[in-house]
C-alpha positions in Angstrom: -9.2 -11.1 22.3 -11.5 -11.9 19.7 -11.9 -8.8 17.9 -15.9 -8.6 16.8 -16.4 -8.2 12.5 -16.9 -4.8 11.4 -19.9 -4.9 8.4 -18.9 -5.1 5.2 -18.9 -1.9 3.3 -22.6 -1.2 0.9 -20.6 -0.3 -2.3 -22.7 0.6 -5.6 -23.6 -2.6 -7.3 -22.3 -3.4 -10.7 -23.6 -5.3 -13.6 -22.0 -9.1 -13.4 -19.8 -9.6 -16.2 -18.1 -12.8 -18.4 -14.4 -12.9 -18.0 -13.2 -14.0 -21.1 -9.7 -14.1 -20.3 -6.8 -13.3 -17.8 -3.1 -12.8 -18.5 -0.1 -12.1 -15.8 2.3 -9.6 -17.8 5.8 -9.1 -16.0 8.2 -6.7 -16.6 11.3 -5.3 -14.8 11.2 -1.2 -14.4 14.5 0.4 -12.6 14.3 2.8 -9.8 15.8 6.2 -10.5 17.8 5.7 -6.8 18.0 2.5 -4.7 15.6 2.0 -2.3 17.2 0.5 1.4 14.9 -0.8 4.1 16.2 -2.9 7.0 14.6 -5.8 4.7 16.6 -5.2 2.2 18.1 -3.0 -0.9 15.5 -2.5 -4.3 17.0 -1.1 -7.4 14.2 -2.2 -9.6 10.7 -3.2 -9.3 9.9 -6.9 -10.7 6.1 -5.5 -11.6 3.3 -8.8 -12.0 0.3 -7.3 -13.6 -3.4 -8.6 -14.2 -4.8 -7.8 -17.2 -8.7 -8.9 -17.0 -10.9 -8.6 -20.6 -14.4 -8.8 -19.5 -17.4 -7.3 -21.3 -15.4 -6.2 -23.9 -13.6 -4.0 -21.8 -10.0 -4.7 -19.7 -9.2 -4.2 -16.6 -5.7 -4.2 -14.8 -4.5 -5.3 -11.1 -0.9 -5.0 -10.0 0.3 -7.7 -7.4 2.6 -5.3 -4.8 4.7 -7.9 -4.0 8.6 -8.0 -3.7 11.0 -10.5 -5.4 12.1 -11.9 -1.9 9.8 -13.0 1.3 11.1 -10.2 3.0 8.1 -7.5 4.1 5.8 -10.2 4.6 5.5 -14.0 3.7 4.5 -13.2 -0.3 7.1 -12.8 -3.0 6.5 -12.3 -6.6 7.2 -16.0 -8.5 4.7 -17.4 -5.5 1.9 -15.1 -6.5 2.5 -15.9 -10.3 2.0 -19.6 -9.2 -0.8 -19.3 -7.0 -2.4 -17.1 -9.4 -2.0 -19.7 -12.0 -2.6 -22.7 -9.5 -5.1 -21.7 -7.6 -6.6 -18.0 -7.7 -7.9 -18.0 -10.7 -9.3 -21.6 -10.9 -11.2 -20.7 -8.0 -13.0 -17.5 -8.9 -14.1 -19.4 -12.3 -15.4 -22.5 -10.6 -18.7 -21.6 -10.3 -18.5 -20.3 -13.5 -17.1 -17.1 -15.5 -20.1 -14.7 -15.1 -19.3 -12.7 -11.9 -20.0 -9.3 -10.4 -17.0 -7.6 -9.1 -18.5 -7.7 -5.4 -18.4 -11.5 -5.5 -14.5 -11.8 -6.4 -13.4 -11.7 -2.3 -16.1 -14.5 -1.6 -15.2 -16.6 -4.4 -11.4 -16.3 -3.1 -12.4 -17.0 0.7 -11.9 -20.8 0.4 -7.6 -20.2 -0.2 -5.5 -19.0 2.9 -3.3 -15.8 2.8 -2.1 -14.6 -0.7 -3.2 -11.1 0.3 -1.6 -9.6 -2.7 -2.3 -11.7 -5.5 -6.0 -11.7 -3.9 -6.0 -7.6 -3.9 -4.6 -7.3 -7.4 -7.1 -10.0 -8.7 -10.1 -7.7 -7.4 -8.6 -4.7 -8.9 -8.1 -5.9 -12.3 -12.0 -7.1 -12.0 -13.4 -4.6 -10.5 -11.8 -2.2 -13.3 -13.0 -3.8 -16.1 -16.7 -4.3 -14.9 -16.2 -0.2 -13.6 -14.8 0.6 -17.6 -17.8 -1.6 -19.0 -20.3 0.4 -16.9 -18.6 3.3 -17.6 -18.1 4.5 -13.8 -14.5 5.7 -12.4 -13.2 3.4 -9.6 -12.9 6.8 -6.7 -16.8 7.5 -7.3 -17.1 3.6 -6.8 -15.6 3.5 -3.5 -17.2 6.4 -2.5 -14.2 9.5 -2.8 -15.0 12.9 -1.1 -12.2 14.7 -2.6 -10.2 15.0 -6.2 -6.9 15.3 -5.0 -5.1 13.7 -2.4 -2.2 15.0 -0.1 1.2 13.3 -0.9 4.0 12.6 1.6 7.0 10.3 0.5 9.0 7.4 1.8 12.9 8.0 2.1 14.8 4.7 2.2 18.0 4.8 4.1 20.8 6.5 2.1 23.9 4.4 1.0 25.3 8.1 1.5 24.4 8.1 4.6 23.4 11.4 7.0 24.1 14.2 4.4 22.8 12.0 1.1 19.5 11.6 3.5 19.2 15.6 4.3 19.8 16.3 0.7 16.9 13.8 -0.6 14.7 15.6 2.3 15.6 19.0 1.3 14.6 18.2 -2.5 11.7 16.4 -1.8 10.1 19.6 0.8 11.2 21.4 -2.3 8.6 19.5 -4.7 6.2 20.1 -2.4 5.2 17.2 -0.4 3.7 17.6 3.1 4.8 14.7 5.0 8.8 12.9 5.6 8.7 9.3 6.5 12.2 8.2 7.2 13.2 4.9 7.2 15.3 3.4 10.4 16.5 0.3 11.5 19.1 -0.3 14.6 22.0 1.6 14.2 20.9 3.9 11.7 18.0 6.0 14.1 19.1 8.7 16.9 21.7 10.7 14.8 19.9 11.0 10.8 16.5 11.9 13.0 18.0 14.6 14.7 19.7 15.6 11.8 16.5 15.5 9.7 14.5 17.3 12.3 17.2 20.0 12.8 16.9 20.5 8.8 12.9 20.7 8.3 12.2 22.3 11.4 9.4 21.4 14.7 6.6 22.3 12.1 6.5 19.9 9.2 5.3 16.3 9.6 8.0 13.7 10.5 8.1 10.3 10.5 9.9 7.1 11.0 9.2 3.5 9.7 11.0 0.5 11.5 9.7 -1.8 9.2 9.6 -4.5 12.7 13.2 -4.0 12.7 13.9 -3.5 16.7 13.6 -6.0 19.3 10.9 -5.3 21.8 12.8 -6.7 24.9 16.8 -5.3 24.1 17.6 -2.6 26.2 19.5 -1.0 23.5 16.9 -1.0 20.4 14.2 0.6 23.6 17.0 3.2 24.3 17.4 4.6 21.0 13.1 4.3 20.3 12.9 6.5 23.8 15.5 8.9 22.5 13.2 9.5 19.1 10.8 10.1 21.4 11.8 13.4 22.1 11.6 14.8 18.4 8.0 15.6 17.7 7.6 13.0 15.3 3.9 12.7 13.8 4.2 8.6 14.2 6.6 5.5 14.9 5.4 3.3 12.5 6.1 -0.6 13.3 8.7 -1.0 15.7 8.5 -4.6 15.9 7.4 -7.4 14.4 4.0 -8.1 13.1 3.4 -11.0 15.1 4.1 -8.9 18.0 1.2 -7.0 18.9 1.5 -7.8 23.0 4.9 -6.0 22.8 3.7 -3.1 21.0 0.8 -2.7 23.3 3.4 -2.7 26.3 5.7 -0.3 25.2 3.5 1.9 23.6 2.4 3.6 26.8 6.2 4.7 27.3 6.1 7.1 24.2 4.1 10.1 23.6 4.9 9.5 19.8 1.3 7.7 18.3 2.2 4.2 17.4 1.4 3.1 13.7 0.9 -0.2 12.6 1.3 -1.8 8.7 2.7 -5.0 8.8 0.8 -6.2 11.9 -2.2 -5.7 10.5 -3.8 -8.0 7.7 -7.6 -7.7 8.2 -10.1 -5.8 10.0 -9.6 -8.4 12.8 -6.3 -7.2 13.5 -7.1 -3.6 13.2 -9.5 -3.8 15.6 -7.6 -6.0 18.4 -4.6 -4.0 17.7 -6.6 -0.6 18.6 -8.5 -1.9 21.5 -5.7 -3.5 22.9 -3.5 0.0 22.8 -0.9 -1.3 20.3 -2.0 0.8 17.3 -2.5 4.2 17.8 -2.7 5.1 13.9 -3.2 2.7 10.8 -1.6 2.2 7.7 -3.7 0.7 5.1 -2.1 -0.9 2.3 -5.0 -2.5 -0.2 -2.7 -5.3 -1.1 -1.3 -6.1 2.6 -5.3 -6.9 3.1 -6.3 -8.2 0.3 -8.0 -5.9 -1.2 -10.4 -2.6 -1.7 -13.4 -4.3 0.0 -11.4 -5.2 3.0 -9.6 -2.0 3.2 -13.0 0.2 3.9 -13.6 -2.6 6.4 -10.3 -1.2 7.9 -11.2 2.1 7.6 -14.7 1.7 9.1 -13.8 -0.3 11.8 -11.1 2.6 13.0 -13.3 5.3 12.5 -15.7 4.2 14.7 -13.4 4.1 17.1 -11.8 7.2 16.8 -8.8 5.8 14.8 -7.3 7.6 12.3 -6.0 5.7 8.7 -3.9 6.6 5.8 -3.1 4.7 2.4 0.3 3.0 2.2 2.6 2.4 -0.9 5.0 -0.6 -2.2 6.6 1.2 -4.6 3.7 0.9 -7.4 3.7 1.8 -11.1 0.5 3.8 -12.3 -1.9 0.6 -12.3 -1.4 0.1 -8.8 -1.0 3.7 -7.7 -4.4 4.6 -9.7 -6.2 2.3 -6.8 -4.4 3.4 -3.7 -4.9 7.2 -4.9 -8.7 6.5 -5.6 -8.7 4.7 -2.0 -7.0 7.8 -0.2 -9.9 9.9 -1.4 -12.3 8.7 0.3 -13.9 9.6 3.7 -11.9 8.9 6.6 -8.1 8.7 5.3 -7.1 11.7 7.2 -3.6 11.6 7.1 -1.1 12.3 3.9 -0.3 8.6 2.8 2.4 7.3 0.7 0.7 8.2 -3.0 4.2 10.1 -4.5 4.7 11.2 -7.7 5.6 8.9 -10.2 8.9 10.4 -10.9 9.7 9.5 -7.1 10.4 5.8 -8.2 10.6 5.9 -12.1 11.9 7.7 -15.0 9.5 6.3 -17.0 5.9 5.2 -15.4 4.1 2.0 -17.1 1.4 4.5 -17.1 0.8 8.1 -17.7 2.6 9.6 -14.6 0.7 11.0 -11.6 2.0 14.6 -11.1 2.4 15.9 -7.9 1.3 19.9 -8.2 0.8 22.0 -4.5 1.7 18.8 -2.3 -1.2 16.9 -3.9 -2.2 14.5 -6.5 -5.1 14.8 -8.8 -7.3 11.4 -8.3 -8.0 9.7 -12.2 -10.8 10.9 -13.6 -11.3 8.2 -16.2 -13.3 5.4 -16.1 -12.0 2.6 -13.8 -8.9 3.4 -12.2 -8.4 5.7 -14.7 -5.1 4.7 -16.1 -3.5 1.8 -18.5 -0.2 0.9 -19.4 1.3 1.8 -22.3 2.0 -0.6 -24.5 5.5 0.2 -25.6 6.4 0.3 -22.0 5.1 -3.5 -22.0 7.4 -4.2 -24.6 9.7 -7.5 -24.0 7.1 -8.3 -20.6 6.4 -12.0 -19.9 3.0 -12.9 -20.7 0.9 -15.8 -19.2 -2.4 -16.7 -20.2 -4.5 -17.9 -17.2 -7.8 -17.9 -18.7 -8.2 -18.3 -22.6 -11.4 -16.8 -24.7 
């Protein structure tokens, strides 16, 4: 199916701005507990930042990828490069004086590099939003100041009981969603257990991350068995490439299929939805390359009755300032995956997002409303990618 183009969001226009110069900054921040998917363990997050100075203002991206090719084909020393190598020689070709609206046109000439695409526009778009004076939410259009939080629960290395304790503290804190992750072997028994523990009224979910195999009897057996726990969503069962098999088995469950990695533009969305693969939509602004793209997503599904939510990578502030700012706006119904900062990190880059009454408060500064510190830069590798 050739899945038709949704329009292109009307955003507020901005004043074009000179970029005088752009700089990657990279620094290492440990988790406060290891985070296991069925791609792999994280103790730490190897942060790649964007720091923008344009009309005497600055402006920061984060690039969401991991250190390994492992949730999709982007890893963090490629986007460095094709930042270097590429990116950012192409959005100054036709010269330095750009409005932020142009940045995904100016990139549409380089295949793929979501990431280091999204975190590019970011960093822009804040520092032509800081020189206007205008916070990024109002930008994009927000309808609310405060956004409902769930939280993402790797597997344990404790297994069953370290998993119901981390659930138990977190419903504690306050937030109003569980997404659990599973992979083969680890499913059946910690759901039931989990479910058991929170009860048939508080919002449950799993995330595969494409970790079962559409066509073995077992992987199907243990899916149909979760199928039987109330569970608000099954986020992506199977690969991303497979959205036939996802279609064909999502008629067996009564649980709403989610997709994330499957899904890279509003092409996707759409052909996923109308072919019954995707039942839900998880929008990550950095899996799609950005903000722009994003309310494509988002426009797209709620035309056709579809509803979205904002996913996380594990960001610092810089890049949880944008997804917050995105889950404001019309249409994310769903809580998404915009924890508190003290979820992942002792110490944030950035001033910490709280979470107070299962919520946090959207930035109300200008542009995404939050910088790093600079003592918590200290010691980062620096890369200058375009000089004064």
């Amino acid at each position: 199916m050739n899945a038709p183009a949704d329009p292109t969001p009307s955003l507020p226009a901005l004043p074009a701005v000179t970029l005088e110069a752009v700089e990657l900054v990279r620094v290492r921040v440990p988790l406060v507990r290891a985070f296991t998917t069925s791609f792999g363990r994280q103790t730490e997050r190897d942060v790649l930042l964007i720091r923008v100075e344009a009309a005497g203002a600055t402006g920061w991206g984060e690039v969401v990828t991991t250190a390994a090719p492992r949730y999709n084909e982007e890893f963090t020393d490629g986007a460095a490069l094709v930042l270097r190598d590429h990116l950012v020689p192409q959005l100054v070709a036709d010269g330095r004086t750009l409005g932020a609206a142009e940045v995904p046109g100016r990139l549409a000439g380089i295949v793929g590099h979501r990431m280091a695409r999204a975190a590019l526009e970011v960093a822009v778009l804040d520092a032509g939003l800081r020189a206007a004076g205008r916070r990024l939410a109002d930008h994009l259009g927000a309808v609310v100041d405060r956004v409902p939080a769930g939280v993402s629960v790797g597997i344990p290395d404790g297994g069953i009981g370290e998993l119901c304790t981390q659930v138990a503290g977190y419903l504690d804190e306050g937030y109003l969603r569980i997404k659990a992750k599973i992979e083969p072997g680890f499913d059946l028994a910690p759901m039931r257990a989990l479910r058991e523990l929170v009860g048939p009224d508080v919002d449950l979910q799993v995330d595969a991350n494409a970790a079962y195999d559409p066509d073995d009897a077992r992987h199907l057996a243990a899916l149909d068995a979760l199928d039987e726990l109330g569970l608000t969503m099954l986020e992506q069962p199977f690969a991303a490439n497979r959205i036939g098999d996802h279609a064909r088995h999502a008629a067996r469950w009564r649980t709403p299929i989610c997709l994330d990695e499957s899904i890279h533009d509003v092409h996707d969305a759409v052909d996923a939805v109308e072919r019954g693969a995707a039942h839900i939509i998880n929008i990550k602004l950095g899996r799609v390359g950005g903000l722009v793209e994003s309310l494509r997503i988002r426009d797209a599904c709620r035309a056709r009755g579809v509803p979205v939510w904002c996913g996380g990578m594990l960001e610092t502030g810089v890049g949880r300032a944008a997804n917050v700012a995105l889950a404001a706006c019309d249409g994310f119904v769903l809580p998404g995956d915009t924890s508190a900062s003290d979820r992942y990190f002792a110490t944030d880059l950035t001033d910490p997002f709280v979470l107070e009454d299962g919520h946090l408060a959207v930035p109300s500064g200008p542009g995404i409303g939050r910088v790093p510190a600079g003592e918590r830069l200290v010691g980062a590798e620096r890369t200058s990618l375009l000089h004064p």
